[in-house]
C-alpha beads as a LAMMPS data file, in Angstrom:
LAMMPS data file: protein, C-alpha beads

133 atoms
132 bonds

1 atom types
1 bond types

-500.0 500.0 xlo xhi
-500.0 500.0 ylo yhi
-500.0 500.0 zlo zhi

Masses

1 110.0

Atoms # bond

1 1 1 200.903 -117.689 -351.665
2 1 1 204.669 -118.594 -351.312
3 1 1 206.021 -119.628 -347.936
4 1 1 208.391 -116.285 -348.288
5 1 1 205.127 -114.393 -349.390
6 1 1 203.690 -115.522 -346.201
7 1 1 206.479 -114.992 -344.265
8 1 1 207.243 -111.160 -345.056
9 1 1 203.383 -110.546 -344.661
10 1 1 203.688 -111.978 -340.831
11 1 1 206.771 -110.011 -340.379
12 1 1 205.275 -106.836 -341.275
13 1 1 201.705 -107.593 -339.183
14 1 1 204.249 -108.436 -336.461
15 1 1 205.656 -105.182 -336.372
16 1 1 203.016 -103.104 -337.082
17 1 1 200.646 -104.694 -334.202
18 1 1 203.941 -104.344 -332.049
19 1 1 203.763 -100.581 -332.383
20 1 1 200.411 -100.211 -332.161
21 1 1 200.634 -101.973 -328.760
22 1 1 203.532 -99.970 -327.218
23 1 1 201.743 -97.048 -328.656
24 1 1 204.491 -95.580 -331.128
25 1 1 202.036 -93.268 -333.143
26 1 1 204.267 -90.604 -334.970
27 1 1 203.616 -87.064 -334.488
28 1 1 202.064 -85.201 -337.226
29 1 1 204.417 -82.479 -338.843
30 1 1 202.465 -80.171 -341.625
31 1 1 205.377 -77.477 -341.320
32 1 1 208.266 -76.408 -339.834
33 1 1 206.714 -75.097 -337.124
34 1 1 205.585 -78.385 -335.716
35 1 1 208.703 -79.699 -334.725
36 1 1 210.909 -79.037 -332.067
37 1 1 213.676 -76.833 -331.780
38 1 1 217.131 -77.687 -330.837
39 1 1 220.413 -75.085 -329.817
40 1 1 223.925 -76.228 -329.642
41 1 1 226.285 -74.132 -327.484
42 1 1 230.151 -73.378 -329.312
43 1 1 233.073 -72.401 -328.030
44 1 1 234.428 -69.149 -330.058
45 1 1 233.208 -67.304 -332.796
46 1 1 231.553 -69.490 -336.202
47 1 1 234.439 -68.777 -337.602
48 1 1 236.396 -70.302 -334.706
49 1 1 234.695 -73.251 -335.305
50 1 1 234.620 -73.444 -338.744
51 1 1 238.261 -73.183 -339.095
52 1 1 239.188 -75.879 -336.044
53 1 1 239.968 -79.310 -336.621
54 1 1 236.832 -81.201 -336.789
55 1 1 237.363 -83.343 -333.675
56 1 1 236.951 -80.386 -332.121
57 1 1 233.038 -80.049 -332.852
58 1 1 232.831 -83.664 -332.848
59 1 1 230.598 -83.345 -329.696
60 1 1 228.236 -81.402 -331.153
61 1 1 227.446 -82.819 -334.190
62 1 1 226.486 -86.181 -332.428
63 1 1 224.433 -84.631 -330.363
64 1 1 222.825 -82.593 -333.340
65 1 1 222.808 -85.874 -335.214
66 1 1 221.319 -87.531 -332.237
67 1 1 218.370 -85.106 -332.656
68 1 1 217.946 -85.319 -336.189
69 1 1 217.488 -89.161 -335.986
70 1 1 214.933 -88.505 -333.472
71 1 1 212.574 -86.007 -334.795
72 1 1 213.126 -88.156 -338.454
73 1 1 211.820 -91.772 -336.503
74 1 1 209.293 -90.001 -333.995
75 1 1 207.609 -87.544 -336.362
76 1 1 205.014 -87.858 -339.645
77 1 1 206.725 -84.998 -341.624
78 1 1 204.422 -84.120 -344.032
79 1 1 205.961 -81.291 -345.729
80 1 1 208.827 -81.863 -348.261
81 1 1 211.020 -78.856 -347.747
82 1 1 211.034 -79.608 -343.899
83 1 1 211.595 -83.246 -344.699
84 1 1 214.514 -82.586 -347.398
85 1 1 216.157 -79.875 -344.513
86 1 1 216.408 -82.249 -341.595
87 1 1 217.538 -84.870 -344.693
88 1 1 220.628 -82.351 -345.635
89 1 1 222.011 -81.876 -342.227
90 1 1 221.702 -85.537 -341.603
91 1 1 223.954 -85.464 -344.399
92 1 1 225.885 -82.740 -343.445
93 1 1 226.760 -84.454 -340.007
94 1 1 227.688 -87.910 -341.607
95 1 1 230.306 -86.356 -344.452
96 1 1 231.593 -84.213 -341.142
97 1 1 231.843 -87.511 -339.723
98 1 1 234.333 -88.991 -342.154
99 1 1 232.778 -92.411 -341.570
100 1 1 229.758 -92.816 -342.251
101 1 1 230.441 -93.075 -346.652
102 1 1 227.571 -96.072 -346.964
103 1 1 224.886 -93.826 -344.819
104 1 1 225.634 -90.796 -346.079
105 1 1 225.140 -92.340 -350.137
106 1 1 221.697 -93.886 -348.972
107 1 1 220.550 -90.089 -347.016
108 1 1 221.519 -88.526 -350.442
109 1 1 218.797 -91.457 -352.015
110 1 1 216.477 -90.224 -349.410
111 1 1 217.084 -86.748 -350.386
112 1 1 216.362 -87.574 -354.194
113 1 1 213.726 -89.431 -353.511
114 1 1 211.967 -86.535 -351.866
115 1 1 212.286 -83.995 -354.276
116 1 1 209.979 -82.459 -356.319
117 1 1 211.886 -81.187 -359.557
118 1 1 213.796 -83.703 -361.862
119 1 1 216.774 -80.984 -361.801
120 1 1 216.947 -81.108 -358.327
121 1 1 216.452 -84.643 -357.931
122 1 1 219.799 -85.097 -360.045
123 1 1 221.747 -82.996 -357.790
124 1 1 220.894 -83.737 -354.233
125 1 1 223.235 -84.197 -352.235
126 1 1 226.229 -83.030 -354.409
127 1 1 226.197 -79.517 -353.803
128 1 1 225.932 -77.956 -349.976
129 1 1 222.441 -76.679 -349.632
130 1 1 221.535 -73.910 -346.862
131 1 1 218.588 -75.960 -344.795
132 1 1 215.315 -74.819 -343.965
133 1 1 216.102 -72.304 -346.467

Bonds

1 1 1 2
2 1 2 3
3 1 3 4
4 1 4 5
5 1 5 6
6 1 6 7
7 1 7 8
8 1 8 9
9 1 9 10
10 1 10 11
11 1 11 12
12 1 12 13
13 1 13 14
14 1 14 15
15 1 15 16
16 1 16 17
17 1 17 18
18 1 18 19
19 1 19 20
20 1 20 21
21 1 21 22
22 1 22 23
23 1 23 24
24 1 24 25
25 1 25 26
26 1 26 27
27 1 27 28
28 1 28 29
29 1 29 30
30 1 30 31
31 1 31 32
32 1 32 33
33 1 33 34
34 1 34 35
35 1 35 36
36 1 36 37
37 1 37 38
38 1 38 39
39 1 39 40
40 1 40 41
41 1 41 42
42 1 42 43
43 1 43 44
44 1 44 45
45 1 45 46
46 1 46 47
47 1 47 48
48 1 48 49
49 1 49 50
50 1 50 51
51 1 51 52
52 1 52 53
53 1 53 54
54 1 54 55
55 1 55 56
56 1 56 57
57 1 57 58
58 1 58 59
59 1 59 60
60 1 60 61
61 1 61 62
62 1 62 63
63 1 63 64
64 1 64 65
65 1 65 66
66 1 66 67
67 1 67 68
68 1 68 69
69 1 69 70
70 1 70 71
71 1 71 72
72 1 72 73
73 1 73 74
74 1 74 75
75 1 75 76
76 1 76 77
77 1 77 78
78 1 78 79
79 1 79 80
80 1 80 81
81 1 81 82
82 1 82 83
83 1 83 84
84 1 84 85
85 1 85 86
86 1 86 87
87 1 87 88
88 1 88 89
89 1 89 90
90 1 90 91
91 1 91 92
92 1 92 93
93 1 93 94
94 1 94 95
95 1 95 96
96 1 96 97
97 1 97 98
98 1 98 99
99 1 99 100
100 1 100 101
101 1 101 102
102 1 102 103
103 1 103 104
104 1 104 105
105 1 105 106
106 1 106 107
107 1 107 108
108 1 108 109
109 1 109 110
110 1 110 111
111 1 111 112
112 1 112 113
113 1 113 114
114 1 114 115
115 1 115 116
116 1 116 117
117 1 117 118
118 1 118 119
119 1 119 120
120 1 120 121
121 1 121 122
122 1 122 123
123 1 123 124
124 1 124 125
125 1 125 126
126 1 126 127
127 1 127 128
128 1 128 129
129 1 129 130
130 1 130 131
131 1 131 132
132 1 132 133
């Protein structure tokens, strides 16, 4: 075995006895169902705020943003359409961002990577998608 070999496999027995010891099991998602729910107060009507400037709801999306990184590192999502939702409006917040180019090309790899359907896997990301549809 190579000395990188043997580094990389104490690296990874590092970190996986290091969450086993502070206890960072994920939480088992089989549906939507499983996972949280989250509400975001606006000021206006939709349209209000689909129309304003998008500093304006600049607040909320890190806050919705802040949730979707959560439930994606503390959760097992099992099921692919829940998965390829929270995936979208990850997306969604980081090309509302104006940004975040580099993290929003590697969520649209995540978002290919989890599909099911060649078609669909050569199209994520480039066309808005309604989530949890």
């Amino acid at each position: 075995m190579s000395k990188l070999n043997r580094a990389i496999n104490v690296a990874l027995t590092t970190l996986a006895l290091s969450g086993a010891a502070n206890g960072q099991t994920k939480k088992e998602v089989r549906s939507i169902d499983d996972l949280p729910q989250f509400s975001y107060p606006i000021k206006g009507t939709v349209a209000d705020v689909l129309s304003s400037p998008p500093a304006s709801f600049e607040a909320t999306v890190s806050q919705m943003r802040v949730d979707i990184d959560r439930v994606l590192n503390d959760y097992d999502i099992h099921d692919s359409a829940t998965l390829r939702g929270l995936l979208q409006a990850k997306l969604g917040a980081q090309i509302a961002s104006g940004k975040e180019d580099k993290a929003a090309l590697a969520t649209i790899e995540q978002l290919r990577s989890h599909q099911d359907k060649e078609e669909a896997r050569l199209i994520a990301g480039l066309a808005p998608c309604e989530p949890f549809a």
